[in-house]
Residue, then its C-alpha position, 0 to 999 in steps of 0.5 A: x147154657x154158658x155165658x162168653x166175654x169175646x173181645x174183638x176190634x171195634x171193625x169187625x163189632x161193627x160189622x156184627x152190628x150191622x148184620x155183614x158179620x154173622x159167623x164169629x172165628x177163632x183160629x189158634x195154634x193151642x186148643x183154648x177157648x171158646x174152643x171146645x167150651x161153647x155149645x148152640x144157645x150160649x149167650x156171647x158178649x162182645x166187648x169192643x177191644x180197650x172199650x166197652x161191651x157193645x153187642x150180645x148174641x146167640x150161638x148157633x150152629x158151631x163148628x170145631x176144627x182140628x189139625x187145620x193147615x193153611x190149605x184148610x184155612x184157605x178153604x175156610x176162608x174161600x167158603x165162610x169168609x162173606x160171613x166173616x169179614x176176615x181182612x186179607x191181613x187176619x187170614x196171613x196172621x192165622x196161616x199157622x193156626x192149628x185149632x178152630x172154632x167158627x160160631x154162626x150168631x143169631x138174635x144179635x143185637x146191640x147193648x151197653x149192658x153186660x158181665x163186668x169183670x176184671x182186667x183181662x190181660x190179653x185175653x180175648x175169650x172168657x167163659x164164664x164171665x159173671x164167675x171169673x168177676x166173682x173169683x176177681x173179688x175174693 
C-alpha cells in the first residue's frame, strides 16, 4: 500500500469532509500523478491548499483515463460530477485534459495528523510523502 499527499482548495476538502465529495478527480494534459500510481486501499491525505492537512481517506475503486476529449470530459462530468462537486469554472479549465484519474474515497475521515514534507512548489499530488520528506533532509 501507498501513501498520497493531495492538495486541493479548502471548498471541494470541505465537501469531502462533509461526505457531498466522495469521487476524488485529476484531469491533466501529461500523464502524471496519482495517475497510473494509486491502486484501491492506498491511504490519500488531503492538505488544504496553502494550509494544513485536513482529512485522510481510503482509495477504492479507481479509474484510469486515456486519450479523453472534451466530449468525454462532458460525459464524465454528466455521469460522476454529484459525487465530484467540480464548479462549472473547473470542468471549462479541464476541456483540454487528456489523462484521468477518478479515486472513489472511502473511511474518510478528518485529521490534523499526517506526512510533513517539504515545500511542494505547485504541486498538487505527492506519492510517497514520508520518502519525498526523508530525500528533503539528506
Amino acid at each position: 500500500m501507498t501513501t498520497h499527499l493531495a492538495v486541493l482548495h479548502r471548498e471541494y476538502l470541505d465537501s469531502i469532509i462533509a461526505g457531498r465529495k466522495t469521487i476524488e478527480m485529476r484531469l491533466t494534459r501529461t500523464r502524471r500523478a496519482p495517475y497510473g500510481r494509486i491502486r484501491s486501499g492506498d491511504t490519500i491525505y488531503f492538505k488544504q491548499s496553502s494550509g494544513p492537512i485536513r482529512a485522510v481517506a481510503r482509495s477504492g475503486k479507481i479509474v484510469t483515463l486515456t486519450d479523453l476529449t472534451p466530449t468525454c470530459i462532458k460525459r464524465l462530468r454528466e455521469k460522476h460530477n454529484a459525487k465530484i462537486t467540480g464548479s462549472d469554472a473547473t470542468w471549462a479549465k479541464k476541456q483540454q485534459a487528456r489523462y484521468g484519474t477518478l479515486i472513489w474515497l472511502r473511511d474518510i475521515r478528518e485529521t490534523s495528523d499526517g506526512p510533513v514534507v517539504p515545500p511542494l512548489y505547485g504541486a498538487a499530488w505527492v506519492c510517497d510523502p514520508h520518502r519525498r520528506a526523508v530525500n528533503a533532509k539528506q
